[in-house]
N, C-alpha and C positions, 0 to 999 in steps of 0.2 A: 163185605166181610172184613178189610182191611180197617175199615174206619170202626169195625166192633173190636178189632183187637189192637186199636187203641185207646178206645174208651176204657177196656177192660184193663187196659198197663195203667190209663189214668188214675181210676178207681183202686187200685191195689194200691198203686203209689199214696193216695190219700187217704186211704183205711192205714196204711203204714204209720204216715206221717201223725194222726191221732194218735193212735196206737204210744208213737213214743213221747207225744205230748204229753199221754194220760200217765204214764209213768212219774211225773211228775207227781203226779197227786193221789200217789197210791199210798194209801196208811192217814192215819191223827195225826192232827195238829203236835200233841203230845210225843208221837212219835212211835204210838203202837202200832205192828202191825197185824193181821186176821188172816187166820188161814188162806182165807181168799187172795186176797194182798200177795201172803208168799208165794203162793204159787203163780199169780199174775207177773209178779215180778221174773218167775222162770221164764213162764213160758212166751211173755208177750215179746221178749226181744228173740226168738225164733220164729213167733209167727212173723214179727215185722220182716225179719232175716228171708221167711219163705214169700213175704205177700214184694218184696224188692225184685225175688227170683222170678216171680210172677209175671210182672213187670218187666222185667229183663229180655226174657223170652219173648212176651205176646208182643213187644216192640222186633224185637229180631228175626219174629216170624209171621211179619205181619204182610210181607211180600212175598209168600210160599203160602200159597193157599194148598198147598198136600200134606202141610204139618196142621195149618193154623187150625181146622176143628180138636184136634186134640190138643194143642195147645189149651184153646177155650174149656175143653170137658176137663183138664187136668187145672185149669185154673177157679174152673167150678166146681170140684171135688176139697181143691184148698179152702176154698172161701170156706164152703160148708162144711166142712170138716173143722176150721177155726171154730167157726159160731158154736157148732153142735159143743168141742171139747170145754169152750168158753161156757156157754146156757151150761151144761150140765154140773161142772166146777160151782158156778154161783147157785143151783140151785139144791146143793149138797153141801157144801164146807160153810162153815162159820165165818158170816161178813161184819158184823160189828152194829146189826140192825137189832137194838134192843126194843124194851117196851118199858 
């Protein structure tokens, strides 16, 4: 169980780490950006903010096996709670994909 709540600090830490990569390359060359964009630009340095806390913890708690499953269910609830707020964002706002 210890070595699952460190793979899981791992994984947050490197969905993070993309995470503020992709920042990088949010918007045109031009320099527009899309609804989608804006609000990527809000929310993505709070996820990365929560997937660090993520992280923080499932490493802190990872020699307390009477916190570590809720650690993991609350670290699993973040994840998917990202994805779901993220999928539903792009599959609703205006991303820049014409025809």
């Amino acid at each position: 169980m210890r070595t699952l709540a460190y793979i899981v600090a791992f994984l947050a830490a490197l969905v993070a780490a993309f995470l503020f990569l992709e920042l990088g390359y949010i918007g045109f060359p031009d320099g527009h950006r899309t609804e989608l964009d804006r609000a990527r630009e809000t929310l993505w340095p709070i996820y990365i903010a929560l997937l660090a806390v993520v992280a923080a913890v499932c490493i802190a708690f990872a020699r307390k096996p009477r916190f570590l499953k809720l650690v993991l269910a609350i670290a699993l609830v973040v994840g998917v709670g990202i994805a779901a707020i993220d999928g539903h964002l792009a599959a609703t706002l205006e991303n820049g994909s014409g025809g």
